[in-house]
N, C-alpha and C positions, 0 to 999 in steps of 0.2 A: 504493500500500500504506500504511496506518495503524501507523506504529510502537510498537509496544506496551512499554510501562516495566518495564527489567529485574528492578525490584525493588518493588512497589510500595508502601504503607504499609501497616502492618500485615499482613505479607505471611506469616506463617506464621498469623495466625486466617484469612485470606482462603483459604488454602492450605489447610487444614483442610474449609470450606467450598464449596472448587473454582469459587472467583469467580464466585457467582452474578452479581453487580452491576458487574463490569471486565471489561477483557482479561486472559485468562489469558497470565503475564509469560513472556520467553523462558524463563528457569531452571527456571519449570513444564513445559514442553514437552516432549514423549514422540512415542516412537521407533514406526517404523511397524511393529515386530512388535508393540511396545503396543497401538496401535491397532486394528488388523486385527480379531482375536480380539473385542474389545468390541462393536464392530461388525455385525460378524459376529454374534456372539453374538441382538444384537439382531435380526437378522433372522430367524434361526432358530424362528419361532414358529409355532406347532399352526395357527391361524389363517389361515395360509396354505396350510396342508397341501389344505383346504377347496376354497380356491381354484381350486388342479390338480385338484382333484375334478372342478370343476364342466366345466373343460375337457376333459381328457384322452377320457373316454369319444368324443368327437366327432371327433374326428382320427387318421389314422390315424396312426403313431409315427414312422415316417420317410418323407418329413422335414417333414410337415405340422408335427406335432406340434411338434418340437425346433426347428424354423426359429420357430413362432410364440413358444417359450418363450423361444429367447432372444433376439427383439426386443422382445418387452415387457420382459424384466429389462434392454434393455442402455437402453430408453428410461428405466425409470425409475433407473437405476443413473446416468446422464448427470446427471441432474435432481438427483439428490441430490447427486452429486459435485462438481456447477457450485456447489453451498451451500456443501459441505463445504471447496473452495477459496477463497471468503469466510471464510469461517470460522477456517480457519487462516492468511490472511493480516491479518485483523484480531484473532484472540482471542476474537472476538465469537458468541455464543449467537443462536439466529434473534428472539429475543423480546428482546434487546437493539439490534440490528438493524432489528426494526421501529420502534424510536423516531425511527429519521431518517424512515423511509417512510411511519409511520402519525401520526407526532406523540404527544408527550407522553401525553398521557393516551389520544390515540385509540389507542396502543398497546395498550391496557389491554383493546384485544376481543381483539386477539391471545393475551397472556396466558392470556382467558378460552377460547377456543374450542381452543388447546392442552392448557392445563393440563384441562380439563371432560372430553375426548377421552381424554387418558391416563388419570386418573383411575377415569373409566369401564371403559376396557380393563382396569384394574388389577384392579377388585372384579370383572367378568365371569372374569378369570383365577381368580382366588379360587375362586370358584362353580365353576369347568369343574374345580377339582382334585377338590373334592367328587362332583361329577356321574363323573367318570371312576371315580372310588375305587367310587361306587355300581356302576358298568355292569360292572365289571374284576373286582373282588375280592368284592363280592355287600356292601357294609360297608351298614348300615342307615343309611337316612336319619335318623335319628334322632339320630347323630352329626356331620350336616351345618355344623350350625352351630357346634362346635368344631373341625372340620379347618380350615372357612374363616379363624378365630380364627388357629391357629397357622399356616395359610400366607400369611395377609395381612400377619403382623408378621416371619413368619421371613423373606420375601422381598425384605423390604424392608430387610434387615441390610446387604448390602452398598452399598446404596444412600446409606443412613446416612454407613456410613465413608468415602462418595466412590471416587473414581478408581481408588484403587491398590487396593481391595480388589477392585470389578469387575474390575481386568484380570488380578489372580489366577484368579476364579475360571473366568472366561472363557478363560482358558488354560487349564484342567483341562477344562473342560467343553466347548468349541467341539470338541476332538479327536474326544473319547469320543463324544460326539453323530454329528460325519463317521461314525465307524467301524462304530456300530450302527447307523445308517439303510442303510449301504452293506451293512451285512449284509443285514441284511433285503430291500432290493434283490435282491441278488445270489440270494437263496432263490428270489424273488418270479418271476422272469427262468425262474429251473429252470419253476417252477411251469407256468409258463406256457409253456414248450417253447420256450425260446430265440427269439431270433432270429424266423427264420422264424412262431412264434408268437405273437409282438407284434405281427410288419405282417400277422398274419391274423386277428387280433381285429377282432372288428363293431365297427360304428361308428353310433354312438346317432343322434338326429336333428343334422343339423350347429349350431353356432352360429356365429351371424355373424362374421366375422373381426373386426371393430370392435369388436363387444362381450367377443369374445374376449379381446383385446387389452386391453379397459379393465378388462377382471377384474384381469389379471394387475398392470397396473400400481397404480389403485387398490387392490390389496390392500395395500399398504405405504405408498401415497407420502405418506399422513399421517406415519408416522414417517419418511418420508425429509427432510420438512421439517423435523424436529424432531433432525437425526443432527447438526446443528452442535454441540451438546451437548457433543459427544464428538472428533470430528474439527477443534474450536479448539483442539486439548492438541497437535495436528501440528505438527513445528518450521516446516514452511513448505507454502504455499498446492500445489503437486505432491503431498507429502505427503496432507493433507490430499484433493486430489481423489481419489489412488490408493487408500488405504485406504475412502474412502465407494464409492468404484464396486467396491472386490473383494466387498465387504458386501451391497450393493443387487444387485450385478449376477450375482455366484457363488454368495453364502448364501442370497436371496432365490431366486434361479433353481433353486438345488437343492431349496429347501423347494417350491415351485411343480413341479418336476419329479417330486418323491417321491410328492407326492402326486397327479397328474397319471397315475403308473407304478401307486400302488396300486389306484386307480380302476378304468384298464382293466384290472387281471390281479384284482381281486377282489370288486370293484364296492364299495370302499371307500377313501374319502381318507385315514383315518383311521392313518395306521403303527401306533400305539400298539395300537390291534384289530386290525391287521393282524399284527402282532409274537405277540400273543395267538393269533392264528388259527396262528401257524408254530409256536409253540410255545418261544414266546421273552419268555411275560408279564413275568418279574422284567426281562429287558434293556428290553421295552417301557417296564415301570413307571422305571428309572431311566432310558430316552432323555424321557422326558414329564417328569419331575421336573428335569432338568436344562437339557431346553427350557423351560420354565414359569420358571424362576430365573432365566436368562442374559436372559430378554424380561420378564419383572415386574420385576425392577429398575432397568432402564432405563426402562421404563415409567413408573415413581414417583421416580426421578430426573428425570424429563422433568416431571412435575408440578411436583416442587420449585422447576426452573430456574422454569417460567414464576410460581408462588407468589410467590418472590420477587423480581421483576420488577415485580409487579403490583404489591406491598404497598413496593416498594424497602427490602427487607430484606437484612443477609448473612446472617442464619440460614436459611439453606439444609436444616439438619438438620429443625429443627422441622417445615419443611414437607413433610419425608420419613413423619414421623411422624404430622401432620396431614393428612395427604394419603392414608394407609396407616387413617388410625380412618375417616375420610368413605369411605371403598373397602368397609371394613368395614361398615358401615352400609348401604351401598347391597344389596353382597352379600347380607347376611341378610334384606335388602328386598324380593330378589327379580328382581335387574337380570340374571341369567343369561339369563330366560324376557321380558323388557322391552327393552335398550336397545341392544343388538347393532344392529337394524336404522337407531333414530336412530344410533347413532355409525359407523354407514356411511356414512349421509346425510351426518354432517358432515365427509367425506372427501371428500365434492363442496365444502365450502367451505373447505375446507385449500391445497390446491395453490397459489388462486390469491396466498396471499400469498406464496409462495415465487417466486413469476413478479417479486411487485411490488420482494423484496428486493434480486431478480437486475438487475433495470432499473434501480432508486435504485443500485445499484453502481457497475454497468458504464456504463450510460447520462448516468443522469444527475449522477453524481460520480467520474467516469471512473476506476473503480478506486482512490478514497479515500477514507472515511468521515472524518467530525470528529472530533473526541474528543468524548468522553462527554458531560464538563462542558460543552460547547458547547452554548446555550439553545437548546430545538428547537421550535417552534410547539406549540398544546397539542392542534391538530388539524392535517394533512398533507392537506389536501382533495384530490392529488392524488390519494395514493395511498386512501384511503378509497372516493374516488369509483371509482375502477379495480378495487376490491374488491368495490363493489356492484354493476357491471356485470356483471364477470366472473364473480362467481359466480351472478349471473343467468344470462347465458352458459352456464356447464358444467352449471346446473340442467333449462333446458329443452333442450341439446342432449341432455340423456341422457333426458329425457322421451322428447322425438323419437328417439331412436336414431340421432344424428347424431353420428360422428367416437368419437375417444376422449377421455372428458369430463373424466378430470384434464387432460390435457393441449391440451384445449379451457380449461379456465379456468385455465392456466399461460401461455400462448401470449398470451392475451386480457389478461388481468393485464400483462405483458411492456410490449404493446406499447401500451396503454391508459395505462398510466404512465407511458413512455418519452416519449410524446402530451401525457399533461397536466400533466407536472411542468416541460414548458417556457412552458406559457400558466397555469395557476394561481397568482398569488403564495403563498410562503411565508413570512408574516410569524412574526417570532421571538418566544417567551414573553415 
């Protein structure tokens, strides 16, 4: 374990900041109700609602269905949890982390290909508020490009203030969100004549169990790389793993499951239209509004971290704000109807640096990082090489339809690292 300085310089502007550029010190350290909710929070997003869309119709509901839901949530809930206990055992954010694994400056793809990725998702959320407001309440396109305006600056409010305002509002909001989704469930269940009514719903053409599988997990495991964020603020590495697997593996698993349920009873993923079809629009309008906040601001908090990583800045704010006008820009650009499918693509080259952090850990620094200051090569050719393999790897097995291909180039990463970082010198800066 990496012992992290109770107090460090400058520690109420850093604190302000939410130590983009250090360990976050014990005295900052929050408690696993804090945590949970934040988390949480983040997984609860429309996006995966989609997800169980694309499954559910193909299985039948017991126990095809809910066996497959939740091994793919408890796979990818493992994988992020295995971070999130890094993470709280060192302080350390995934993009400060890969500086031992990718080196100095090689770290700097990492930065980019996190921070590019949220960023993206940010202005496509932007866009999806607009497009809803259009399909939902009839509002004219013509006002598009002022909704996007006020919801790409107002969501990013909490992100701004850090820490402690997320986990306010993520405790207001994680509740309300359970309560209404479980409403609508519950309708959803009548509709459909209980019981007996859901294991007698038809069943669309099957999908492969592998592919099935790699929905589920790839629907998130980009951000589950990115959950260290959040889960370094754990006072300790237990912490830390428990809070990232209730998030990945219960909040994830239920958004995967709602919409999975809306599917087969209405042949829509969608709750928010589905909420509208029951007759429950304004509750829809505010479970979408409350989803969209709890995941856009971790989303542009996710940008920040890696911004200031790359530029080695502690202004962490500006890059809330910079990060929220570039999201802006994209949106009124047009990235709703554009980049969705690239920044799925680039969820096949996400994982595998989460394999290489996990190996440089456990493997090959047997559960202790250096300190920061510690000069780190200004390239880790292990790990870089392990990165280009592997996500060679998870590229063409998902071409082929081979395996499940996050966790094909997570696995490959692992052990392709664990391999080269004992025969590659790492000479120091």
């Amino acid at each position: 374990m990496t012992i992290v300085p109770e107090s460090p310089p400058t520690s109420q502007n850093l604190g302000h900041e939410d130590y983009p550029l250090s360990p976050v010190p014990i005295a900052s350290r929050k408690s696993l109700i804090s945590l949970a909710p934040i988390l949480i929070g983040f997984t609860l997003y429309s996006g995966t609602l989609f997800a169980g869309g694309l499954i559910g119709p193909s299985f039948q509901f017991w126990p095809n269905l809910v066996a497959l839901i939740v091994i793919g949530n408890l796979i990818l809930g493992l994988y992020a949890a295995l971070l999130g206990f890094i993470a709280a055992e060192t302080g350390l954010t995934t993009v400060l982390m890969a500086r031992f694994s990718f080196g100095e400056v090689g770290s700097r793809w990492v930065d980019f290909i996190l921070g590019f990725t949220q960023v993206g998702w940010y202005a496509w959320g932007s866009a999806l508020m607009a497009n809803l407001l259009n399909t939902l309440v009839g509002m004219p396109e013509s006002w598009n490009w002022l909704v996007i305006l006020v919801f790409t600056y107002g969501f990013c409010i909490t992100a701004y203030l850090g820490y402690k305002a997320m986990d306010w509002l993520s405790r207001i909001a994680v509740p309300a969100m359970v309560l209404l989704m479980g409403l609508s469930l519950t309708i959803a269940t009548g509709d459909m004549g209980g019981w007996a009514g859901l294991q007698a719903a038809s069943i669309d053409d099957p999908l492969p169990l592998g592919a099935a599988i790699t929905i589920i997990v790839g629907t998130f495991i980009s951000g589950g790389t990115q959950a260290t964020n959040w889960s370094r603020f754990a006072k300790n590495g237990r912490q830390g793993f428990i809070a990232t697997l209730l998030a990945f593996f219960l909040g994830n698993g239920f958004l995967i499951f709602s919409g999975a349920f809306s599917a087969k009873v209405y042949g829509n993923p969608d709750i928010v239209q589905v909420m509208a079809q029951q007759g429950l629009l304004v509750l829809g309008l505010v479970l979408f509004f409350l989803n969209m906040w709890t995941t856009q601001d971790n989303t542009i908090y996710a940008f920040s971290i890696a911004g200031s990583n790359m530029f080695r800045s502690q202004k962490r704010t500006w890059f809330v704000l910079g990060g929220a006008t570039f999201a802006l820009v994209l949106a009124w650009g047009g990235i709703y109807e554009m980049l969705v499918d690239y920044l799925i693509l680039l969820g096949t080259f996400i994982p595998p640096i989460g394999g290489i952090i996990m190996a440089d850990y456990w493997l090959h620094r047997r559960g202790q990082f250096p300190s920061l200051d510690t000069p780190q090569p200004i390239f880790n050719w292990a790990g870089i090489t392990a990165y280009l393999v592997a996500s060679a790897v998870a590229y063409f097995t998902g071409q082929a339809g081979l395996g499940i291909v996050p966790i094909n180039g997570v696995v490959s990463a692992l052990v392709l690292y664990g391999l080269l970082s004992k025969v590659i010198p790492q000479a120091r800066a």
